[in-house]
N, C-alpha and C positions, 0 to 999 in steps of 0.2 A: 481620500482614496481608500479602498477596500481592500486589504490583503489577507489574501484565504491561504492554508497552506493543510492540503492533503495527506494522510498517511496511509501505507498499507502496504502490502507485500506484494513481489510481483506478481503477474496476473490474475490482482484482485479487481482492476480496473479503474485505478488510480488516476492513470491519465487521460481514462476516457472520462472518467470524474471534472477533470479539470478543462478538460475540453468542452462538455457541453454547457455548464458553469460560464465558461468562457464566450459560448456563443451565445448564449444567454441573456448574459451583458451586453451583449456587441446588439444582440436585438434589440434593448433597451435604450442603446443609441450611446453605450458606453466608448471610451477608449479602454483597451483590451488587452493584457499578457496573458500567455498561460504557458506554461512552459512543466514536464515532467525532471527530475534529478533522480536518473541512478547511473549504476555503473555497468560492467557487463554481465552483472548475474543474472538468473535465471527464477523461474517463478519459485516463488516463497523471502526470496532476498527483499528487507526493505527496502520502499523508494517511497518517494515523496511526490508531488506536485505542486504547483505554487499557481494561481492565479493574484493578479491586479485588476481592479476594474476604478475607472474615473473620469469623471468630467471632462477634464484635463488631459492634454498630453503628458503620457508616463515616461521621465525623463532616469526611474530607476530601473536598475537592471539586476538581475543573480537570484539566489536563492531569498524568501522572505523572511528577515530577521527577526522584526517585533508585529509577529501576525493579529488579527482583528478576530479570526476565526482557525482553529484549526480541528479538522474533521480526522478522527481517528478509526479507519476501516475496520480491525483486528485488535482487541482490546489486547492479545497477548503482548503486541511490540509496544506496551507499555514496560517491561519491565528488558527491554531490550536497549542498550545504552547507546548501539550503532544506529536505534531510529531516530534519535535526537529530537524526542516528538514534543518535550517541553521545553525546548529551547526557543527561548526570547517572549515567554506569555508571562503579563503580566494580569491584574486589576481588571485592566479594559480588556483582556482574553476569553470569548467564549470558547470552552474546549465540549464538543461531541465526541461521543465516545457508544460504538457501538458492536453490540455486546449484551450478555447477560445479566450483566449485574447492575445494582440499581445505581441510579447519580448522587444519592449520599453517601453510599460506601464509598466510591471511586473519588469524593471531594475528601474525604478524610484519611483515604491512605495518600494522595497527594498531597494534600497540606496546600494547595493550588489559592490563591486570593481571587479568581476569575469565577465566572461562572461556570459550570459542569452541568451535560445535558447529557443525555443516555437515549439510544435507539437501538430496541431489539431489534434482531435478526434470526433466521432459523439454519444453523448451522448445519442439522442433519441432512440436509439436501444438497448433496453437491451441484445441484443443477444452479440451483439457484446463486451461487459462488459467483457467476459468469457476472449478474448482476448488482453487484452487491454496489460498482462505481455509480452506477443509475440511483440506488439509492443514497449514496452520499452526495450527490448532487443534487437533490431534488432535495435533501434534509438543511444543506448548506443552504439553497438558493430563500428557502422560505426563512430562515432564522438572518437573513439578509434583512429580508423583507422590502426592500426596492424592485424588485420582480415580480411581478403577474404571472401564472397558471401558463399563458399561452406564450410569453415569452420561453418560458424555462421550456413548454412542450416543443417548441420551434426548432430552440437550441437541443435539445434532445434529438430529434427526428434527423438533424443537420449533421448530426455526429455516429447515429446508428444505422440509418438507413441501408449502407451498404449491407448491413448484417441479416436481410429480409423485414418483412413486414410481421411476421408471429414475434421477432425479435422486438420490434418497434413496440407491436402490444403491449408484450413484457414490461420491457422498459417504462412503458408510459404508467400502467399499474402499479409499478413499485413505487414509481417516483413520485406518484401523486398519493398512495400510501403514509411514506415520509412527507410529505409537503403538509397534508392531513395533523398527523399524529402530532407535527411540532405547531400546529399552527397557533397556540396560546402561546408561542415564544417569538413569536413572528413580530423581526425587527429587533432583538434585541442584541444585536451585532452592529456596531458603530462604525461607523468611517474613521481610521486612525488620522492621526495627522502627519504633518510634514514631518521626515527627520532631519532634524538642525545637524548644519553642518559646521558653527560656532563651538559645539563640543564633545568635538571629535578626539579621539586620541589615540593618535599613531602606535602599530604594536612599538616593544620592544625591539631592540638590535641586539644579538650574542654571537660573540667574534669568537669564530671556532678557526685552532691552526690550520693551517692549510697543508693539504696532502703532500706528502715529499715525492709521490710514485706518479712517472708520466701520465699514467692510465688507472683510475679506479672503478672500481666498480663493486656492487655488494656479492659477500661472500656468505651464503649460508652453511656452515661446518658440518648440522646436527641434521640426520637422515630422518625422513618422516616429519619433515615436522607439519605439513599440510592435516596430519591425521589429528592434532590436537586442534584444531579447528573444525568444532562440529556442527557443521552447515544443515543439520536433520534438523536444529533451530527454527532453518525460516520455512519447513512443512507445514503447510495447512491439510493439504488430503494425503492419506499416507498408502501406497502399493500392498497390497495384500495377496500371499500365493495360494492359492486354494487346490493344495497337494494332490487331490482325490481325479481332477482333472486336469493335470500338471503332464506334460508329455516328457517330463526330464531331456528335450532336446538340449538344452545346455549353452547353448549358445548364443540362440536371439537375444532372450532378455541381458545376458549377460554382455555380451558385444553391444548391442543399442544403449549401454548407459551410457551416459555421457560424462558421468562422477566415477563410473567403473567402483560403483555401491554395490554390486550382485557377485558375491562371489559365487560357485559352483563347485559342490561336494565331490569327491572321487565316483559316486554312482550317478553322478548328472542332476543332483539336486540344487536349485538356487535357492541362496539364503541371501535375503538381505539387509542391508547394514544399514539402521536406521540410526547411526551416530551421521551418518556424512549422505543419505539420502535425501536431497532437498525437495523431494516430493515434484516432479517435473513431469511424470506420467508417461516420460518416453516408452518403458517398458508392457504398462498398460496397453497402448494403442500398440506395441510390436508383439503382443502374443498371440500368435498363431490357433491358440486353444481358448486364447479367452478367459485364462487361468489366474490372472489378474486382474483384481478389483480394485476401485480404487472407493474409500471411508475416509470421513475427515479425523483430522486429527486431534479436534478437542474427544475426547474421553474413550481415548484407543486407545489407552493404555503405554506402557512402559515400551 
């Protein structure tokens, strides 16, 4: 069986990653999971996806624990502890990793026993962001190497179509880009094996007293404490105010946040808080003036 597991921030296109991967397989005349993991954040939070692909009926279920492949969208949630993005790679672990930097540097600040593969991408263009799951899927499908060009385009077409025909283009270029670029690594992702259920071991058990009070429930004492949680973390494109065309109406931007990150000066200036901004672009698309841009966030500075 093949277990792939995806990384990347919200809409990087994670799940569209694992979805056309998914159908992919399914073209191929696989049995087929694919399934996304997150919670209710918003784009920049990390999430994950998981596909399986196999001969066989997949009788496993959940998150994938000792993956075969794991594609890393955003080379930054490597050093993020909540993306859990090395968790369970071993030896047999191909990890992609895509991003600027080269795959000997990134094998040696890991310390990783697997192989390590690297696929640039051009950050400076936020357009291409929308894209980025097209090409992790089209990088995964080849470093497979059980899948053919027209299966992967198939499974592509099945998952983007809605999105127009210029968007299919797209997508199809990127992906065959990647499918391209890794093709001297083509196949060098293994089918893992069964996990034995011979040696297994049950967690621990810790016997905590048991409450005296009919009704509990948690109690947080300390005010503020949401503000020491700085979600400006999972920003990839960050809001910029370009003052000189700024209406100081005061209020759009600042009522449309949805983090209530804008706060607004006594003369009607909005300043925003790029500690708790998670870069969601509501404000962008609500200004009236057009006075917000949105630039990525690698090399914006402080």
């Amino acid at each position: 069986m093949y277990r792939i597991r995806f990384h990347g921030r919200g809409g990087q296109g994670m799940k569209t990653a694992s979805r056309i991967l998914g159908s992919a397989f399914f073209c191929a005349g696989y049995e087929v999971q694919d399934a996304p993991h997150y919670g209710a954040e918003r784009r920049g939070a990390p999430i994950s996806a998981c596909v399986r692909a196999a001969r066989r009926p997949i009788e496993e279920r959940g998150i994938v624990r000792r993956p075969d492949l794991v594609v890393v969208a955003d080379d930054s949630l490597l050093s993020v502890v909540a993306g859990e993005i090395l968790q369970g790679i071993d030896s047999h672990t191909v990890l992609l990793i895509v991003g600027g930097e080269a795959q000997e540097r990134w094998k040696a600040r890991l310390g990783v026993a697997g192989t390590v593969l690297t696929l640039a991408s051009d950050p400076a263009d936020p357009g291409e962001l929308r894209f980025l799951g097209v090409l992790c899927a089209g990088a995964a499908a080849r470093l497979i190497g059980v899948l053919d060009w027209e299966e992967l385009r198939q499974g592509l077409r099945d998952e983007v179509a809605a999105l127009g025909e210029a968007a299919v283009v797209r997508s199809e270029i990127l992906a065959e880009a990647a499918w391209q670029h890794l093709a001297v690594h083509a196949g060098c992702v293994k089918e893992g094996g069964n996990v034995p259920a011979a040696g297994y071991a049950p967690p621990d058990w810790i016997d905590l007293q048991a409450e005296t009070a009919d009704l509990s429930t948690a109690a947080i004492h300390g005010g503020l404490t949401s503000v020491e949680v700085k979600t400006g973390l999972w920003r990839t494109l960050r809001p910029v105010i370009d003052y000189d065309h700024c209406n100081r109406c005061w209020w759009v931007c600042s009522e449309f946040c949805p983090d209530s990150a804008i706060a607004v000066s006594a003369d009607g200036t909005p300043q925003i808080d790029y500690d708790h901004c998670k870069g969601c672009l509501v404000c962008v698309a609500s200004c009236p003036t057009h006075a917000i841009r949105a630039i990525p966030e690698q090399g914006a500075g402080p």
